[in-house]
N, C-alpha and C positions, 0 to 999 in steps of 0.2 A: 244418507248419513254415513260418515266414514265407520269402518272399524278403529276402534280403538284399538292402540300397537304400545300402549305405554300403561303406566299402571296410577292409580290413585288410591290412599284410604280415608279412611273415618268415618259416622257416623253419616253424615251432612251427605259427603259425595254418595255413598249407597242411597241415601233417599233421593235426593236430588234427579239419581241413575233413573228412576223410576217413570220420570213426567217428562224425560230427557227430548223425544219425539215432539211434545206439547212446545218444548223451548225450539226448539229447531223451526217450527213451523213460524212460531212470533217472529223469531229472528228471521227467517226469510220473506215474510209479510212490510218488517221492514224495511227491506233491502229493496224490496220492492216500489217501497213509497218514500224514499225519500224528501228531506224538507233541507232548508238552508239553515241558519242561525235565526231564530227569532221567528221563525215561521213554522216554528216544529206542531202543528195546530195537530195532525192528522196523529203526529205521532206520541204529542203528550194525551188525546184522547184516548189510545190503543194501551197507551202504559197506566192513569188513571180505573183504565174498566180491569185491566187484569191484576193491580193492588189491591182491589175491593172486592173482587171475586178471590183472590190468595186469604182474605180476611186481616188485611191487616189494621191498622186500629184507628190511624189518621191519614186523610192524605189533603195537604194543602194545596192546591197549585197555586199558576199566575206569579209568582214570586221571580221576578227578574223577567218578566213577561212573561213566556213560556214554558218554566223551569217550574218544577216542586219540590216537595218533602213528602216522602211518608213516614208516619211512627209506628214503631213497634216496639209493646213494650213487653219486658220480661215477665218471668213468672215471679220474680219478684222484683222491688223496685226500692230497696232497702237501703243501695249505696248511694242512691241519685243521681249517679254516672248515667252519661249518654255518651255515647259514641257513632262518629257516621261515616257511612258510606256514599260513594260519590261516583255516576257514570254519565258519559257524556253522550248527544243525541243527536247532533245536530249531521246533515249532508254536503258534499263539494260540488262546488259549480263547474262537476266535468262530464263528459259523456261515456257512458258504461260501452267495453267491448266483449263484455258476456256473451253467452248464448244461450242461458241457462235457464227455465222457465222464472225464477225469482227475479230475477236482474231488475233492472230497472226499469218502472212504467212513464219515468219526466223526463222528458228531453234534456239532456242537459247538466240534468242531475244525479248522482251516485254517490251510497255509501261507499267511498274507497279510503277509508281510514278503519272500520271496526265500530263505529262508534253503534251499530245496531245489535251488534256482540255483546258491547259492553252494557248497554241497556236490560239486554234478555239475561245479562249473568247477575245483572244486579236484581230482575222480578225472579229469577229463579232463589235466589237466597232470602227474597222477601217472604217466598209460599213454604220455603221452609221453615224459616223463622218464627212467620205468623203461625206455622202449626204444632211447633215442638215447644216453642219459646225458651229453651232452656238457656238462659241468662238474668243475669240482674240488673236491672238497668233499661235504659231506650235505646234501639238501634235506629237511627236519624238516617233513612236514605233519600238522598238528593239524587234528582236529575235535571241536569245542567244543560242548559239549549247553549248554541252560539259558539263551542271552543274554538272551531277554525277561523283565529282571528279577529273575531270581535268584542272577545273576552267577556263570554257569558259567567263565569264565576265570576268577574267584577261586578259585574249588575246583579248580579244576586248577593253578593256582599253589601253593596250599597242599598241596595231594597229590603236591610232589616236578615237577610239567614242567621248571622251566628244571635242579633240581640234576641229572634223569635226561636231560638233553639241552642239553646247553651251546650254546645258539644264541649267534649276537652280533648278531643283528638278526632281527624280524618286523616280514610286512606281512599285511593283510586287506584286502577293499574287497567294497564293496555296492554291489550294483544300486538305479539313482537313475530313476525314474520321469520327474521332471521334466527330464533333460539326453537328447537323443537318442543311439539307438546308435549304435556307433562314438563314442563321446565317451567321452574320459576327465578326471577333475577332482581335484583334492586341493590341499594347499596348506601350508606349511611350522611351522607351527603347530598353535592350535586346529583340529580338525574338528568336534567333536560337544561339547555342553555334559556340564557336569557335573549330576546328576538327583541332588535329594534329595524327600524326603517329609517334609510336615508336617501335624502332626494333635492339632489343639485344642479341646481338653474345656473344657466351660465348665460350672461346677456353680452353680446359683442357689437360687429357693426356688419351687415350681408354685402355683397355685393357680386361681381363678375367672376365668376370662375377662373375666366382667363387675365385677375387683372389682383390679385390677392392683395397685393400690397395695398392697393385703398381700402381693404378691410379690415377687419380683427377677429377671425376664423372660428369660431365659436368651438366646431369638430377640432379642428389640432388643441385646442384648450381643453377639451375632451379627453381625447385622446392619450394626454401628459395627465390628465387629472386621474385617468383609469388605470395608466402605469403605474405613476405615484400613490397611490390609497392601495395597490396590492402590498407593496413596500412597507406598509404600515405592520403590521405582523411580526413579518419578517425582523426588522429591526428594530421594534417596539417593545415586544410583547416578549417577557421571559420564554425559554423554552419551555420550563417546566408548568407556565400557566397555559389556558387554552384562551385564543378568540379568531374568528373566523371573517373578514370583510368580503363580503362578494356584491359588485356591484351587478346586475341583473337586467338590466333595458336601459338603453339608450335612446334618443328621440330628437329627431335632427332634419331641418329639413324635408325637402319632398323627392322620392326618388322618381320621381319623374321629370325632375328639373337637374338634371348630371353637370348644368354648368353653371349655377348655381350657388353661392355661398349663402347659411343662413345666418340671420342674425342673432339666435337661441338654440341653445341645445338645455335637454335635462335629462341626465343620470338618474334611474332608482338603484336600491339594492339595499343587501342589508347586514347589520352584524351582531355575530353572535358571541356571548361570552357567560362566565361562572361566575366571578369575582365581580363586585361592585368598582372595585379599584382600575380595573383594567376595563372594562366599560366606560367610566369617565374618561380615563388615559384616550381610550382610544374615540372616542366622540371629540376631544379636545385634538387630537392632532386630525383628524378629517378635517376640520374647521380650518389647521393652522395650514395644511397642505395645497387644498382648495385655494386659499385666500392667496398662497404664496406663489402657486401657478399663475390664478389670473391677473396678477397684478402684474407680474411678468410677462405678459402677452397684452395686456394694455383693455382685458376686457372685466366684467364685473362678476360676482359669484353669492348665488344665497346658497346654504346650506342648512337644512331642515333635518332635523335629530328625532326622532319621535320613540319613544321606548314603550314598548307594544306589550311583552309580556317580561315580570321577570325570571331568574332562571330559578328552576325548581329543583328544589330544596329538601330532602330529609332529617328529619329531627335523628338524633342516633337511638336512642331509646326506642321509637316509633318505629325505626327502621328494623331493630335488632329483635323487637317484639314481632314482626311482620314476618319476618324471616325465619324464624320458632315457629309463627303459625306455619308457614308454608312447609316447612320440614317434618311437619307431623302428618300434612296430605300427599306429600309426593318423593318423601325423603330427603335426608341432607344431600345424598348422594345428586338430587338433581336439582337444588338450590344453589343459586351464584350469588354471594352476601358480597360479591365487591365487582357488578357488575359496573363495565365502561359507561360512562355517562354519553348523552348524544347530543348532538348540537341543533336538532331539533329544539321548540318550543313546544309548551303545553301550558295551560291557562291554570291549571289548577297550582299553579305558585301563587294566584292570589291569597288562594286556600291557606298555603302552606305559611305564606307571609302573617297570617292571622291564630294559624294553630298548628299546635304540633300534629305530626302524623307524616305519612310516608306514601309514594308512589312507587307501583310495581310493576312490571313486565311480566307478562302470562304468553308463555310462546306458544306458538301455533304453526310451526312449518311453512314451508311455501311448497308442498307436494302438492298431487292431486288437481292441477293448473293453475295452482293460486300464485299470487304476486307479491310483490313490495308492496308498502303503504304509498296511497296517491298515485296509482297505478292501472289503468282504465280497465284492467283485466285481475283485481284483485276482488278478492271474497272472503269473509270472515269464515274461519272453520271451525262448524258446529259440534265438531267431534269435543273440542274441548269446553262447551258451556256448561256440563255440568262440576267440572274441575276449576273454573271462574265463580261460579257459585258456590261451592265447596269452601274456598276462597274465602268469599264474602264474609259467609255465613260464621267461619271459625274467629274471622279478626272479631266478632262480634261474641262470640261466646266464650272465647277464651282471654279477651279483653274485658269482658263483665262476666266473670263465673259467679254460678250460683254459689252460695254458703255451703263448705262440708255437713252433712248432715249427722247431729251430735248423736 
């Protein structure tokens, strides 16, 4: 475990300090066992036994397959307020370049996003919780299988979470590589773009390499259509709004056949944006661009739009409330209330779309050989889980305080 180089207070973070080694251990257990989306079987067992061993009061699972709830409830329960917390669980289908005894035991498979960090900071504020309880109210913690992509909050949205637990506000936040620890960031708005997928078939006619003319080249339709859709931006898109097109795999042909023309090509890639307006703008001109190439090259074009996650979203209240909490554990001085938004995706804008509440950033450095997120040599550092619990625990208590006593 690192030495801590940065400072925390409160209440929460001192206790928390204490079982600090117990959390480091979970958290590298799971690092160790990673699961995918919807297969978190190993890992929703390990989080179930240590909510019940924490004492906490409810724990549902299975809710969106994988995914649960626990309850905890205050020491009093007078306003009827509930409020929740939200971490995510799931693993990436890449292969770990650690060396570290915890790394990874599946082929294939690594936590290289945090999402086992986020897990362990979320049980760490559950055992505090369940044992001080100082709040009024229920604190609703969700663990979310599936975000990388297959939008595990959706399926736990549609499987009944908010009618089975009437929160009036969630938060979440992730560990940010690039801000050091002890640093907290968010900001009242956008956090994270909205992530769609686009994927354009182009049907032409194959033939001789050396004889083009009797074809309809599918690759040069390509080619003008991967020109053309960078351009989209550039002269579309106000400056002062944000959206991003990156087209990403191409697929053409066999490279073992060099004289060759095919008669199919398809483009993936995808775009990301803030605004709902400039999302459609720019879905609407992909269509019109595509269509206007291949018509002009005398070959045909599907163009498939699929919008995957939307962009996440801060309530300002939520946000500005979140940002108090965080300045009473780590100072204003190392709070960013208007941090840049990213053009990443994150699933919890389901959430957001449904309730108020705010997503945050908890830095964590890249010293110590750690990396970027999605990074085959990246590691969550445990120096900071009692400060993500610390976290946790305060949105909860100072979100539902108990009654001044008369």
């Amino acid at each position: 475990m690192q030495t801590t180089r940065w400072k925390a207070g409160g209440r929460a973070f001192a206790h928390i300090t204490r079982f600090h080694p117990e959390l480091t251990a979970f958290r590298r257990d799971l690092h160790a066992h990673p699961e995918l989306g919807f297969e978190e079987q190993y890992t929703s067992k390990r989080i179930a036994e240590a909510l019940r061993q924490s004492g906490v009061d409810e724990v549902h699972e299975h809710i969106g397959r994988t995914g649960m709830v626990a309850l905890i409830h205050g020491q009093t329960r007078a306003s009827g307020s509930m409020m929740a917390l939200r971490a995510d669980m799931d693993a990436l289908p890449m292969q770990e370049s650690n060396e570290f005894t915890w790394k990874s035991c599946r082929q294939g498979l690594m936590h290289g996003c945090g999402h086992d960090g986020h897990v362990t900071m979320l049980l760490g504020a559950a055992r505090y919780l369940a044992a001080t309880r100082q709040f009024d109210g229920t604190a609703a913690l969700i663990f979310q299988p599936a975000e990388e992509g297959l939008g595990g909050a959706r399926v736990m949205i549609e499987d009944g979470l908010f009618e089975r637990f009437p929160i009036q506000s969630v938060f979440a936040m992730h560990n940010w590589p690039q801000m050091k620890p002890g640093t907290v960031g968010l900001n009242d708005g956008p956090m994270m773009a909205a992530a769609d997928r686009i994927t354009i078939e182009i049907t032409g006619r194959g033939g001789h390499g050396a004889h083009p003319y009797q074809t309809v080249d599918v690759v040069l339709v390509a080619g003008h259509i991967i020109t053309a859709v960078q351009g989209i931006v550039a002269r579309n898109v106000r400056p002062l709004d944000s959206a991003v097109v990156s087209l990403c795999a191409v697929q053409a042909g066999d490279l073992g056949a060099f004289s060759v023309l095919p008669g199919s090509a398809t483009l993936v890639g995808t775009v990301r944006s803030f605004d709902p307006a400039v999302q459609e703008m720019v879905e609407r001109r992909i269509q019109e661009v595509c269509n206007g190439i291949a018509m002009g090259f005398g070959a045909s074009v599907n163009v498939r739009y699929e919008r995957i996650y939307p962009a996440t979203i801060n309530t300002e209240s939520e946000a500005r409330f979140a940002g108090d909490v965080a300045a009473t554990i780590v100072g204003e001085e190392n709070l960013v209330r208007d941090l840049e938004p990213s053009m990443g995706a994150e699933d919890f804008s389901f959430m957001l779309q449904n309730k108020p509440g705010a997503y945050l950033r908890i830095g964590q450095g890249m010293g110590a050989g750690n990396s970027t997120l999605h990074n085959s040599r990246y590691d969550f550092n445990d120096d900071i889980l009692p400060l993500g619990a610390a976290l946790h625990a305060g949105l909860i208590e100072q979100g539902m305080p108990l009654a001044a006593a008369e």
